[in-house]
N, C-alpha and C positions, 0 to 999 in steps of 0.2 A: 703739476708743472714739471717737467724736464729740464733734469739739472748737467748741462754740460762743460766739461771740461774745457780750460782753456789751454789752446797749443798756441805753439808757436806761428808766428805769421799771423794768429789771428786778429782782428780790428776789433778794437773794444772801445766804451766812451768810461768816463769817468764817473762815477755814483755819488759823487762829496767834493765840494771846492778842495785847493789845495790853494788855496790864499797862499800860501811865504813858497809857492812856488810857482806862482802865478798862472793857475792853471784853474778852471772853476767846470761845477756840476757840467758832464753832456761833452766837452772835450773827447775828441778822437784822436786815437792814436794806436801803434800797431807795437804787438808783442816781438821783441824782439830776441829773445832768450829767456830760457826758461831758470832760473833761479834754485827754486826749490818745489816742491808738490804744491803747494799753493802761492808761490811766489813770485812775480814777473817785471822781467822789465821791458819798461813801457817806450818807446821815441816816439814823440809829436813832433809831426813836421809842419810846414804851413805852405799855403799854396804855391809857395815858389819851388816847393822844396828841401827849404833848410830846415835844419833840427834846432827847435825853440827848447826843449826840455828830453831829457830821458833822466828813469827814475823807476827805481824798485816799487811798486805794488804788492798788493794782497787782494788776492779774487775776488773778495767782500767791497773791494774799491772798484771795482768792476762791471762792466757790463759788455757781454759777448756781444757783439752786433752781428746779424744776420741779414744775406743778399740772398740769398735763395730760400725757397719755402720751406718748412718743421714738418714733416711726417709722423703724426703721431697715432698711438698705437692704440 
């Protein structure tokens, strides 16, 4: 498995509820700032547009979401 890095701009969903912030497993939202080496923050917007949550993460809370196909080697 290929393990890639998350930058900034990228869309990732959520890997674990975050109940007390009302946020649950599969939740999308985009990297906004990079934090620290494994560190990000996250803003959830919702179909209109507005931001419902933004919030530090750890890549382990993470899932890189992909729109184009993985070349692998």
């Amino acid at each position: 498995m290929v393990k890639e890095t998350i930058k900034l701009l990228d869309v990732v969903a959520l890997t674990q509820d975050l109940t007390e912030r009302g946020l649950l497993r599969g939740q999308v939202g985009t990297v906004v700032e990079v934090l620290a080496p494994d560190v990000f923050e996250v803003e959830f917007i919702d179909n209109d547009g507005r931001t419902y949550a933004s919030l530090a993460l750890k890549s382990d809370q993470l899932l890189l979401l992909r729109h184009d196909p993985v070349k692998v080697a």
